[in-house]
MOPAC internal coordinates of N, CA, C and O (Angstrom, degrees):
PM7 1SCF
backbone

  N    0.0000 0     0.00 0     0.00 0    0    0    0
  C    1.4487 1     0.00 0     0.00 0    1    0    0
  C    1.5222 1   111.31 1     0.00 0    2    1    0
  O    1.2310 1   123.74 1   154.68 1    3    2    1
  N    1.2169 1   110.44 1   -25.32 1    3    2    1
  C    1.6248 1   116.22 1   175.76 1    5    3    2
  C    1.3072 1   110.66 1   -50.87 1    6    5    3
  O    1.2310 1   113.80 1   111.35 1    7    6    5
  N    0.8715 1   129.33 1   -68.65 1    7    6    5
  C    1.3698 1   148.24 1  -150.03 1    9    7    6
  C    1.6221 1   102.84 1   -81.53 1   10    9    7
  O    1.2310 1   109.24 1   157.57 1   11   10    9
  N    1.1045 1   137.76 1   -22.43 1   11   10    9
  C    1.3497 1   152.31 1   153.53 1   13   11   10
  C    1.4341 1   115.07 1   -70.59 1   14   13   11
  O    1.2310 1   125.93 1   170.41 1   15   14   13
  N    1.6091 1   106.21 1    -9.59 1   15   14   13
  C    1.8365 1   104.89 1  -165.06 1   17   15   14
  C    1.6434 1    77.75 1  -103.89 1   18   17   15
  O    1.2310 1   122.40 1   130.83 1   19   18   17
  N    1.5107 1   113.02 1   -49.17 1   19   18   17
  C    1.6388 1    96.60 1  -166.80 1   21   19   18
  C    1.4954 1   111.92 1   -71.13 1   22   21   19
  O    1.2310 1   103.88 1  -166.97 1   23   22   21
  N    1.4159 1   147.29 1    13.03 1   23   22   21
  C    1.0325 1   153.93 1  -165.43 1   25   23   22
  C    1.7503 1   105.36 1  -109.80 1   26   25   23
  O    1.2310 1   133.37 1   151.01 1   27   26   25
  N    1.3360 1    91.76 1   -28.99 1   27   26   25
  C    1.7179 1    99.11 1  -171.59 1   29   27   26
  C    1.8666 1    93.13 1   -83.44 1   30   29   27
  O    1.2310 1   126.25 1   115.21 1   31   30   29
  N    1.9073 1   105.60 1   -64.79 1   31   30   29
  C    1.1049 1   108.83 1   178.85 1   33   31   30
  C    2.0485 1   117.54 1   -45.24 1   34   33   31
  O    1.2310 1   112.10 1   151.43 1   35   34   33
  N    1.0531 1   132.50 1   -28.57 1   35   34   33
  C    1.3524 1   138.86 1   171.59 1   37   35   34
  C    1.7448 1   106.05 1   -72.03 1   38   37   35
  O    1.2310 1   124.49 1   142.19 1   39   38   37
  N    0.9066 1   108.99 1   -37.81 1   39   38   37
  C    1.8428 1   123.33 1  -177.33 1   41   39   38
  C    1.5311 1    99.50 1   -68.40 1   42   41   39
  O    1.2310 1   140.79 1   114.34 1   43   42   41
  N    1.0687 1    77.27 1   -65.66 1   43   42   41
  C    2.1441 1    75.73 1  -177.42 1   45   43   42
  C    1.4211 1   125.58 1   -61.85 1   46   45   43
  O    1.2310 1   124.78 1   154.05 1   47   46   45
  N    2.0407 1   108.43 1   -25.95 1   47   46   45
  C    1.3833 1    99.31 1  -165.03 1   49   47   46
  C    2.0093 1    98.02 1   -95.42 1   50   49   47
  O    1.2310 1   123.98 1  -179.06 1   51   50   49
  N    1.4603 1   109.98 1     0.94 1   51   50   49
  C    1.3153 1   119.49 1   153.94 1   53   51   50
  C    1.4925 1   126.93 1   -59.64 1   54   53   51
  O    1.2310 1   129.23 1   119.55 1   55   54   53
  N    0.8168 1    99.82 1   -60.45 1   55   54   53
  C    1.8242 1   117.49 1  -178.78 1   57   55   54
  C    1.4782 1   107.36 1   -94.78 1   58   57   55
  O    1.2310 1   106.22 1   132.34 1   59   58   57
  N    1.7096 1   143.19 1   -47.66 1   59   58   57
  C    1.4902 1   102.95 1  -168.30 1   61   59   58
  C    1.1743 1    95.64 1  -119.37 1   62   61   59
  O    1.2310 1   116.07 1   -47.16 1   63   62   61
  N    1.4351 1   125.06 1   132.84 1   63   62   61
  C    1.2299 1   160.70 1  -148.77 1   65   63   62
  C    1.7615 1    86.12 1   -78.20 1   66   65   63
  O    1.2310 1   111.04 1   112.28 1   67   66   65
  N    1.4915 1   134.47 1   -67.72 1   67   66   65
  C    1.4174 1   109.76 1  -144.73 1   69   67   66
  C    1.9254 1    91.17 1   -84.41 1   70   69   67
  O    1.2310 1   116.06 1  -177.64 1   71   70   69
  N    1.0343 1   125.08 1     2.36 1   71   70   69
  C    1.8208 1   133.54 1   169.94 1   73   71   70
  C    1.6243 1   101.72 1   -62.71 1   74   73   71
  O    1.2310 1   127.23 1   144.02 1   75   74   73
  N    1.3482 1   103.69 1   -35.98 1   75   74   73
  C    1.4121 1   104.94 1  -166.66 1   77   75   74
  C    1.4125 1   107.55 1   -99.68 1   78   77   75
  O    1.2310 1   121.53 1   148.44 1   79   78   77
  N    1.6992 1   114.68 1   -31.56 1   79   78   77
  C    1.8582 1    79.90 1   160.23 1   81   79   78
  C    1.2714 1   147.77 1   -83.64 1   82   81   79
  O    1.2310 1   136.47 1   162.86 1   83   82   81
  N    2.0005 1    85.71 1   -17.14 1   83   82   81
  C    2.1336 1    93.12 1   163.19 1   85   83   82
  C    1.3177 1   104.68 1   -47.46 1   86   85   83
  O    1.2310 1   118.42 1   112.91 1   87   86   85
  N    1.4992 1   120.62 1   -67.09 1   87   86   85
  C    1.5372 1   111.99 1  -155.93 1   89   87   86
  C    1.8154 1   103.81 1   -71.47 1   90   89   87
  O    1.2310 1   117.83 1  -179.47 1   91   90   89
  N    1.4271 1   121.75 1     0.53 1   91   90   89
  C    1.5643 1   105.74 1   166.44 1   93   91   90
  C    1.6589 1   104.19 1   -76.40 1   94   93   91
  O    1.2310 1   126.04 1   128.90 1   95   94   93
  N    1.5970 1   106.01 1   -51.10 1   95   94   93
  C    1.4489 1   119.30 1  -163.25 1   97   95   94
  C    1.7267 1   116.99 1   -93.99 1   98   97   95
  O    1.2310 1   125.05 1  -175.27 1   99   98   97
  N    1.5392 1   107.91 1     4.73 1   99   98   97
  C    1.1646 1    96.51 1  -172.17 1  101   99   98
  C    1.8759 1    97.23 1  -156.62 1  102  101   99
  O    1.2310 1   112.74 1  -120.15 1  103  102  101
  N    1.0090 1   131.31 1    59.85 1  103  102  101
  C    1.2811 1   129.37 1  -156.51 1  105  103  102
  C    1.2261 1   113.62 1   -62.21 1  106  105  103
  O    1.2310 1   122.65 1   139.53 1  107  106  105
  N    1.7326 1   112.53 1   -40.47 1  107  106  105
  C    1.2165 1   109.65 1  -177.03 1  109  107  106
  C    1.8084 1   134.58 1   -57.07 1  110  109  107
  O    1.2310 1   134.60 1   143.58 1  111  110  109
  N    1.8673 1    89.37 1   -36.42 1  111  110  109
  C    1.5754 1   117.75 1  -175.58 1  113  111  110
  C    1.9959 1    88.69 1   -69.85 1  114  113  111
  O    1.2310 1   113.68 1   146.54 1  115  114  113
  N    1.2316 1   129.55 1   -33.46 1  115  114  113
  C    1.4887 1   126.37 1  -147.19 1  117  115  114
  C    1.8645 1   101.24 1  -102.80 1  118  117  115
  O    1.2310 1   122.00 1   171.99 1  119  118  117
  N    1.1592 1   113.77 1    -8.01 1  119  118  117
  C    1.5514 1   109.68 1  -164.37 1  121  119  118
  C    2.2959 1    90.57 1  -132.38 1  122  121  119
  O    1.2310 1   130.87 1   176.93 1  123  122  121
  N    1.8122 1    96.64 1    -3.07 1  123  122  121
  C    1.3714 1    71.52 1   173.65 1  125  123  122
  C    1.5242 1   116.23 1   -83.38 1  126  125  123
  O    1.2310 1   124.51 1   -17.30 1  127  126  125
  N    1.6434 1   108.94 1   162.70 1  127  126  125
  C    1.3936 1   139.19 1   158.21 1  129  127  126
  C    1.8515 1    94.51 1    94.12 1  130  129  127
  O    1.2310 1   119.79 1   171.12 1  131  130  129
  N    1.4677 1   118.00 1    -8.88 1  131  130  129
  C    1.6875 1   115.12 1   159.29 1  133  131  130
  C    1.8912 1   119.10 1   -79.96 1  134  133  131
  O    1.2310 1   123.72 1   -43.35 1  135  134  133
  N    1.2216 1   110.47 1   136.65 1  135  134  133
  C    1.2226 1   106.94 1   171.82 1  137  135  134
  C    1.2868 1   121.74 1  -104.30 1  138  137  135
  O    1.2310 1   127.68 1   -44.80 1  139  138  137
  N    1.2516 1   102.82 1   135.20 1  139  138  137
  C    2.3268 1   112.61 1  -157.63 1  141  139  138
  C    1.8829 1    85.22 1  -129.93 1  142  141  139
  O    1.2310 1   124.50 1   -31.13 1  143  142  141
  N    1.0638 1   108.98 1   148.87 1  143  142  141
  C    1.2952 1   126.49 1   157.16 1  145  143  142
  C    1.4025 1   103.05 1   -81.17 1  146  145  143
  O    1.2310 1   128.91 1   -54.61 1  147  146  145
  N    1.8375 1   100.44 1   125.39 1  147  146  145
  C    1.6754 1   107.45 1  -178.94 1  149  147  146
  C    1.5202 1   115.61 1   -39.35 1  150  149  147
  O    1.2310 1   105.73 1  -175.67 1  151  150  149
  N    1.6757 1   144.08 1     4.33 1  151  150  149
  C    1.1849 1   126.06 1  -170.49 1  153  151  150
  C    1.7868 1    86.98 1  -118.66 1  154  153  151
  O    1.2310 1   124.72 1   166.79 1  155  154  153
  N    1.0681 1   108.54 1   -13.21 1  155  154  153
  C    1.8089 1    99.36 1   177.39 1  157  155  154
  C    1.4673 1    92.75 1   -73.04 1  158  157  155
  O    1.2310 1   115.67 1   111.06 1  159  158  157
  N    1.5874 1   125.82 1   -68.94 1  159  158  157
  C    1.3912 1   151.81 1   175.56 1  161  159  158
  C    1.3514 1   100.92 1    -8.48 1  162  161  159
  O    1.2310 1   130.49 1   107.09 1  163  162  161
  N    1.2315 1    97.37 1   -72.91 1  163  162  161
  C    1.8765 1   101.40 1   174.48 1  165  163  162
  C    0.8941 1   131.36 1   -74.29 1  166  165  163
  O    1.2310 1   113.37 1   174.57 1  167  166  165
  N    1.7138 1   130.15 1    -5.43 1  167  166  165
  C    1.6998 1   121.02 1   171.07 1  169  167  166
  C    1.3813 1    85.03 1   -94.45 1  170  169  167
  O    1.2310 1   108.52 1   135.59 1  171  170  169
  N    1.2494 1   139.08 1   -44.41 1  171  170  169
  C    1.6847 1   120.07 1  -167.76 1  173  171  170
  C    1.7711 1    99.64 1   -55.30 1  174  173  171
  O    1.2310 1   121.22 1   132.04 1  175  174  173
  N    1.1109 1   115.28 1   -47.96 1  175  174  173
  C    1.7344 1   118.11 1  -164.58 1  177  175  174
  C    1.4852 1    92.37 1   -40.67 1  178  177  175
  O    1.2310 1   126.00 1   132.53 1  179  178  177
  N    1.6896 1   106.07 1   -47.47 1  179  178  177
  C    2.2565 1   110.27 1  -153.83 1  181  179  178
  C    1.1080 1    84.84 1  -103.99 1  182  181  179
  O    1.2310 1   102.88 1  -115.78 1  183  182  181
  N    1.4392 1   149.02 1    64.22 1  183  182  181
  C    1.2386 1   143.24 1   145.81 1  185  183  182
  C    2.0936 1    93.69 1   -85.91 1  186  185  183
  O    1.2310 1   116.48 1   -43.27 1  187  186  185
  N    1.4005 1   124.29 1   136.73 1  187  186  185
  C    0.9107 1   132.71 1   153.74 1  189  187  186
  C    1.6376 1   116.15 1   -60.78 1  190  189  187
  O    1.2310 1   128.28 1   -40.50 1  191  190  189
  N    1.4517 1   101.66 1   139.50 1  191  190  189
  C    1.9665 1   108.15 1  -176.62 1  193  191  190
  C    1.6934 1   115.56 1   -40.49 1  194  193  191
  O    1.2310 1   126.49 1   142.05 1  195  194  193
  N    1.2724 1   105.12 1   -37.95 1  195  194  193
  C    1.5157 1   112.85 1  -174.55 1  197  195  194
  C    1.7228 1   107.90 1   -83.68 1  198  197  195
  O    1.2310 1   118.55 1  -179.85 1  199  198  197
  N    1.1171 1   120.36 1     0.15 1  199  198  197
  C    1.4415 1   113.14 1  -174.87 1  201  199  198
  C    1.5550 1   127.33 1   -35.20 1  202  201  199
  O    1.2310 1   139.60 1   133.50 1  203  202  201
  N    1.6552 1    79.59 1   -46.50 1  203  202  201
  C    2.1350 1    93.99 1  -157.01 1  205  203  202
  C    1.4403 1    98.81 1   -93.54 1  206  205  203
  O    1.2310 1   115.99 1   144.88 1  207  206  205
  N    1.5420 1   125.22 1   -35.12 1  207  206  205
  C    1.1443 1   128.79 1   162.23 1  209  207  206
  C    1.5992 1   102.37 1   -37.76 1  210  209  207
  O    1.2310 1   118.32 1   101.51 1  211  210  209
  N    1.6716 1   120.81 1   -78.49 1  211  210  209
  C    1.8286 1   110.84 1  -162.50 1  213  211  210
  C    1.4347 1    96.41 1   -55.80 1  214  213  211
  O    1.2310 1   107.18 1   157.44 1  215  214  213
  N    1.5343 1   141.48 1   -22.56 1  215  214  213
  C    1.4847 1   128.29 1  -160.70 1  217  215  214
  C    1.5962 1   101.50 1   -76.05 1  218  217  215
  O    1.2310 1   128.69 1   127.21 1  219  218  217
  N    1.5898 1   100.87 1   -52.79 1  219  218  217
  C    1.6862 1   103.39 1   171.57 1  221  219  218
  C    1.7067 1   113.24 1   -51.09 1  222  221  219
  O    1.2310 1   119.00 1   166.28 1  223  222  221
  N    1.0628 1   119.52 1   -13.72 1  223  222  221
  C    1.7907 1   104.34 1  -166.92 1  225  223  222
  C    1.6467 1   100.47 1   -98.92 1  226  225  223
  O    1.2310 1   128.06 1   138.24 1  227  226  225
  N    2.1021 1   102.08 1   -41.76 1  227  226  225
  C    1.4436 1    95.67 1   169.73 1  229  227  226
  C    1.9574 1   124.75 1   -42.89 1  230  229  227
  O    1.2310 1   133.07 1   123.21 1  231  230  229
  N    1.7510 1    92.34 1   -56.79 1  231  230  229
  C    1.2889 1    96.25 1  -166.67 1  233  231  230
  C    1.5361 1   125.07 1   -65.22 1  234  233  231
  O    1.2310 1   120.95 1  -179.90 1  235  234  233
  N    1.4493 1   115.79 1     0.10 1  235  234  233
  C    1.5128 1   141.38 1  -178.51 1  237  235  234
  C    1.2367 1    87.37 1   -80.45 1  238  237  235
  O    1.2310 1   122.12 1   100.55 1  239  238  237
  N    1.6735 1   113.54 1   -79.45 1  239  238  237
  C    1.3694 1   112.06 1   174.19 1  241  239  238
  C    1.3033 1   133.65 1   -17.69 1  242  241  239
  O    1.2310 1   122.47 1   104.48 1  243  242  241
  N    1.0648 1   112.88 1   -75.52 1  243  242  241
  C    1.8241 1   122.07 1   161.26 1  245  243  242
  C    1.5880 1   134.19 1   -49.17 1  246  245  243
  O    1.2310 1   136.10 1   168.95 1  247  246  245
  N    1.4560 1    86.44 1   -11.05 1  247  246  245
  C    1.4467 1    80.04 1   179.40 1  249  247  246
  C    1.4151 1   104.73 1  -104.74 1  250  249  247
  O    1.2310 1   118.91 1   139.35 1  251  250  249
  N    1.3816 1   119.68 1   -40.65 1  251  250  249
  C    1.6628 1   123.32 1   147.64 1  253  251  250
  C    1.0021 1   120.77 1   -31.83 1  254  253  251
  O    1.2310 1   105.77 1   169.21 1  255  254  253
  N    1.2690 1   144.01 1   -10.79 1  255  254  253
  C    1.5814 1   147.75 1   164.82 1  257  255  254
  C    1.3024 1   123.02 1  -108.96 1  258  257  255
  O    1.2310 1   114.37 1   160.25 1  259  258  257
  N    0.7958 1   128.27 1   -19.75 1  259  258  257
  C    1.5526 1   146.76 1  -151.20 1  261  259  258
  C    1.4958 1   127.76 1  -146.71 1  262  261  259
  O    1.2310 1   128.17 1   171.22 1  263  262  261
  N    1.3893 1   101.88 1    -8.78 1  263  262  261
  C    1.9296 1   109.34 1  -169.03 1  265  263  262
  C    1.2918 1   131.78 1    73.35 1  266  265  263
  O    1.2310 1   125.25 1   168.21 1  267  266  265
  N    1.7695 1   107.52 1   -11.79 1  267  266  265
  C    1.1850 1    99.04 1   177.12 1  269  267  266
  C    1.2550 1   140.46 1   -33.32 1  270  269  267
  O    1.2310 1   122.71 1   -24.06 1  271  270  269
  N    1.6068 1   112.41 1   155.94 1  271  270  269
  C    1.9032 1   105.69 1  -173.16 1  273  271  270
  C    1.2507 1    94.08 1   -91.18 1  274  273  271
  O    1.2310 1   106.76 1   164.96 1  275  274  273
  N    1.5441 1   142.23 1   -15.04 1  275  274  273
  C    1.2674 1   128.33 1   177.68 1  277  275  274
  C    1.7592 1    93.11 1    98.63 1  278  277  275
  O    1.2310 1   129.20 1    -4.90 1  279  278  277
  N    1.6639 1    99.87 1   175.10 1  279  278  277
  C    1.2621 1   121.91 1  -179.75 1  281  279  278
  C    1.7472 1   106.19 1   -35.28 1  282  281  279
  O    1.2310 1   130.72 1   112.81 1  283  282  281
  N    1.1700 1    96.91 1   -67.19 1  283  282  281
  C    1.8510 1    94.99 1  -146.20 1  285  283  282
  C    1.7986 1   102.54 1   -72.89 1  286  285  283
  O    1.2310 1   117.22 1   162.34 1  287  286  285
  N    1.0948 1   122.90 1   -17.66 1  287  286  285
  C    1.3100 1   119.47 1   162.12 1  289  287  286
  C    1.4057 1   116.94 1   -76.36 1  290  289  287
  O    1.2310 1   118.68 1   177.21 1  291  290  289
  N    1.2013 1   120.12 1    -2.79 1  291  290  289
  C    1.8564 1   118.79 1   166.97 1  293  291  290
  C    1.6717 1    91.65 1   -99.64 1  294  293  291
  O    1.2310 1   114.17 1   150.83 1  295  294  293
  N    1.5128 1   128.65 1   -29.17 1  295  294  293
  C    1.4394 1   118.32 1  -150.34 1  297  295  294
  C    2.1334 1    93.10 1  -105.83 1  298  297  295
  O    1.2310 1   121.05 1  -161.94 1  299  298  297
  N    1.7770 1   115.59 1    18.06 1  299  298  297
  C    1.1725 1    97.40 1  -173.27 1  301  299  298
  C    1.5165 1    91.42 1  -106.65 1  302  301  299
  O    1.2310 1   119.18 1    12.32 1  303  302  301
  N    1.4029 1   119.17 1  -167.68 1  303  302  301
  C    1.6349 1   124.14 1   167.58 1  305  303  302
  C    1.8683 1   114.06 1    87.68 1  306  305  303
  O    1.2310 1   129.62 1    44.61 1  307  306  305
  N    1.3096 1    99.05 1  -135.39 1  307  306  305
  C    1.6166 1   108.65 1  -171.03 1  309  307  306
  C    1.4791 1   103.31 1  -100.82 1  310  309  307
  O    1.2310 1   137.91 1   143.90 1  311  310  309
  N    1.0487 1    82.90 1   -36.10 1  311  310  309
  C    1.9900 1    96.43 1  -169.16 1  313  311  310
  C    1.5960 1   104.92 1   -79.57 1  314  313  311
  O    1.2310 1   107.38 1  -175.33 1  315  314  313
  N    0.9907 1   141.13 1     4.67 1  315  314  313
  C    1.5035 1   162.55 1  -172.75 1  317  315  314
  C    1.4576 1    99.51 1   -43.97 1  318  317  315
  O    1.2310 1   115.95 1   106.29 1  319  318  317
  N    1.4493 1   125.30 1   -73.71 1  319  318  317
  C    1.2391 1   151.39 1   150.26 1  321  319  318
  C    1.7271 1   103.51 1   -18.48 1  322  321  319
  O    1.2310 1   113.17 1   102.71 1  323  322  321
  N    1.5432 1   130.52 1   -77.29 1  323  322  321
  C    1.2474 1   107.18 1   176.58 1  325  323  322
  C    1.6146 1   133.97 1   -62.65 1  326  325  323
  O    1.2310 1   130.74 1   158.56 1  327  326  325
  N    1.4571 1    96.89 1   -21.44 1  327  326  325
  C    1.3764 1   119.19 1  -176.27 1  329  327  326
  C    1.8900 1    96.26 1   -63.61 1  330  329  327
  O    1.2310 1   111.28 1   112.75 1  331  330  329
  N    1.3839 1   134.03 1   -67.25 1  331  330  329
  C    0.8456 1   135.89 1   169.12 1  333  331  330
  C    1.6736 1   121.69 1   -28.79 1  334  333  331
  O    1.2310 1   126.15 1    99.85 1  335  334  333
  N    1.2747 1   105.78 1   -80.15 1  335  334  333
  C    1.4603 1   113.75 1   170.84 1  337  335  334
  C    1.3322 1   132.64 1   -35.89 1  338  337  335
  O    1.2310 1   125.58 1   160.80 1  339  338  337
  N    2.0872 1   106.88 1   -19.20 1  339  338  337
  C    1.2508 1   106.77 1   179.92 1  341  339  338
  C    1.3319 1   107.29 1   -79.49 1  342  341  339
  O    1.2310 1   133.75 1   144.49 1  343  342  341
  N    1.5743 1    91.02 1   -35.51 1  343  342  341
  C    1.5857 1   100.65 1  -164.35 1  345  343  342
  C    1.5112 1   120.74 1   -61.61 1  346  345  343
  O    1.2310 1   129.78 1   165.59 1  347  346  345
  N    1.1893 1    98.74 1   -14.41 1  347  346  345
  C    1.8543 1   117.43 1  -165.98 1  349  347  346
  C    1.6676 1    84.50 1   -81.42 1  350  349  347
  O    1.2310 1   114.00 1   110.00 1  351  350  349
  N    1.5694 1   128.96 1   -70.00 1  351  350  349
  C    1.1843 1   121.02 1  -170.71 1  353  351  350
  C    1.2153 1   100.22 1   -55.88 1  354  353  351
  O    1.2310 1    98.76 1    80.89 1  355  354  353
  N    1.8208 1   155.73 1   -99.11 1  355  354  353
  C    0.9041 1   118.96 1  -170.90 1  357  355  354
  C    1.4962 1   161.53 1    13.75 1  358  357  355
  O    1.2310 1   122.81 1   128.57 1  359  358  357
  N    1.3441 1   112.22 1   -51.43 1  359  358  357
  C    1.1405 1   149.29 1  -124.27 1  361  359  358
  C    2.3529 1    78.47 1  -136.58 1  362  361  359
  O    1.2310 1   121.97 1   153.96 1  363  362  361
  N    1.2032 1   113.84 1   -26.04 1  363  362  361
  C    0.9157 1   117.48 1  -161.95 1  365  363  362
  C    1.7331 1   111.23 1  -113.07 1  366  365  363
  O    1.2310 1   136.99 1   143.05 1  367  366  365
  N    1.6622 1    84.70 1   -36.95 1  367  366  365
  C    1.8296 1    92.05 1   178.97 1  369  367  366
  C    1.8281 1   118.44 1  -118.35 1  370  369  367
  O    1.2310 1   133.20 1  -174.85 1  371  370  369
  N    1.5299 1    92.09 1     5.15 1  371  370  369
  C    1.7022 1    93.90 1   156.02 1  373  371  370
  C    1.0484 1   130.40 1  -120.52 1  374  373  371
  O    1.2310 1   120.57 1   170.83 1  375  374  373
  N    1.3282 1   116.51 1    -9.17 1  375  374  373
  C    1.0814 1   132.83 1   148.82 1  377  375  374
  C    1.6567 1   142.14 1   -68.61 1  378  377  375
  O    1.2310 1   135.96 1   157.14 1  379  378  377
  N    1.1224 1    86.72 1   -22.86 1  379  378  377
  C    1.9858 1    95.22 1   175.73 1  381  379  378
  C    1.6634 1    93.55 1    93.09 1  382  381  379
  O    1.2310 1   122.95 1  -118.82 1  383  382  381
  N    1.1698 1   111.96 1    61.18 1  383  382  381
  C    1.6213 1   115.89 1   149.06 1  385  383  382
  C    1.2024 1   102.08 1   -75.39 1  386  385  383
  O    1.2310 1   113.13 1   -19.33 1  387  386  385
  N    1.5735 1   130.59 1   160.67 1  387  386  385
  C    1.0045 1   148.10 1   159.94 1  389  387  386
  C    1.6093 1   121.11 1   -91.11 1  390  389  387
  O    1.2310 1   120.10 1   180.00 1  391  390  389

């Protein structure tokens, strides 16, 4: 179920804007009643405010060049779970996660 919770939580803090400032400004209120393995838990907590913003402009980018389907067509299917987890590191080590 983890791995399905961080896929939803990454989905939402992509697309709806006030999802993404609870979980910038309020992590606890924004990640309760989902279950994350304590190392997801803690890179979402040290994600910097601008994270999902540069991820949304990259993945615009790329898909404007390239066709990409964007996030949720890498984050749908079986593979959902790795698709997620990459995105979290990403999202964690190009961005200036802590």
């Amino acid at each position: 179920m983890a791995k399905q919770d961080l896929t939803t939580i990454i989905s939402r803090a992509l697309t709806d804007g006030e999802f993404r400032a609870l979980l910038l400004s309020d992590p606890d209120a924004a990640l309760a009643g989902y279950e994350l393995e304590e190392d997801e838990e803690k890179a979402l907590r040290n994600l910097p405010a601008d994270a999902f913003d540069k991820l949304t402009m990259d993945l615009e980018n790329r898909q404007s060049k390239s066709g990409f389907m964007g996030a949720f067509s890498l984050m749908s299917g079986k593979d959902a779970a790795v698709d997620a987890s990459t995105l979290l590191n990403l999202l964690g080590n190009k961005y200036g996660g802590k």
